[in-house]
C-alpha positions, 0 to 999 in steps of 0.5 A, a space after each residue: 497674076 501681078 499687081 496691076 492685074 489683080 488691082 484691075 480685077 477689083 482685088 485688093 492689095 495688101 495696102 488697099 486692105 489697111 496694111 503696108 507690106 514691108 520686105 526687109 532684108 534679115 540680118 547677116 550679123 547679130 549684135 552680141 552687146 544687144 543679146 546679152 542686154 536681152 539675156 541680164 533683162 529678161 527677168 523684168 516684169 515691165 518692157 517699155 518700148 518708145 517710138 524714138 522718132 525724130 521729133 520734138 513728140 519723139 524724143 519727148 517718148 524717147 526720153 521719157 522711156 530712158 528716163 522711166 527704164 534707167 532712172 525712175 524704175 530700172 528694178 523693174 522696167 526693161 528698155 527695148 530697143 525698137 530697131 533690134 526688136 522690130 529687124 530681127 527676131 532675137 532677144 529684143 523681140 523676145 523681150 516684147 513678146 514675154 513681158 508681163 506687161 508691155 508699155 508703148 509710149 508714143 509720141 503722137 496719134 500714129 503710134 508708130 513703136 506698137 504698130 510696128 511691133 504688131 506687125 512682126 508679133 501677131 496679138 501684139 496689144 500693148 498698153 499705148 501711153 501718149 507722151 504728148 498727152 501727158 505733159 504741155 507743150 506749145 503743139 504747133 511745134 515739131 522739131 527738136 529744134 525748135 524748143 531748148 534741150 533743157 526743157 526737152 528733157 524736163 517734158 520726159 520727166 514729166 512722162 516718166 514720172 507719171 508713168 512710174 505712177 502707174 508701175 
């Protein structure tokens, strides 16, 4: 039956029911420099996952999860790459599905790093953590264009240190 049968029928589709489908095509390669990151980190307690969008609220996640992994907590937090963990079902995914405790900042209400994660590890419950919540900014903004570099990066230390609090 296809799809437009099945729809005129009363049945739902996989997106009529809440869910997007999703068909990637998997991997032909693997990254060997991703997989020996996974190996050295997979003994850190903490994985923090970020939406990395390309928004002003993204990159405020984005660099607030640098910030948190590479400088404020590196002894204990791993930073996953969301692309690799989210496309392939290696070290980066392997890193999200060990962690004892599993940090997603998000940028704003989609929650995009755990929805996607959730989508590709069953059970998946992270603890979601709103950047845009955690520091004050003019809200009407969007684009990383439109507020200096400086100040961005000042956003993400903010988020991380509050974080760190937490850790």
């Amino acid at each position: 039956m296809n799809q437009s049968s099945c729809c005129e029928n009363g049945a739902k589709t996989g997106a009529e029911a809440g869910y997007e489908v999703v068909r990637m095509e998997k991997p032909k390669g693997n990254c060997s420099l991703c997989e020996d990151y996974a190996e050295r980190k997979k003994s850190k307690p903490v994985a923090v996952m970020s939406c990395d969008g390309a928004c002003l609220r993204g990159d405020i996640s984005r660099q607030a999860a640098n910030m948190l992994c590479h400088k404020l907590a590196p002894e204990s937090t791993v930073r996953i790459c969301l692309g690799g963990a989210f496309t392939k079902d290696t070290g980066q995914r392997n890193l999200v599905r060990t962690a004892s405790r599993l940090i997603a900042i998000e940028g704003c209400p989609v929650n995009c790093a755990s929805r996607m994660m959730a989508g590709v590890i069953e059970g998946l419950t992270p603890e979601i953590v709103r950047a845009d919540m955690l520091c004050s900014f003019d809200k009407k903004l969007f684009g990383i264009d439109e507020m200096p570099p400086e100040e961005i990066q000042v956003l993400g230390r903010t988020v991380a240190e509050k974080i760190a609090a937490t850790l």
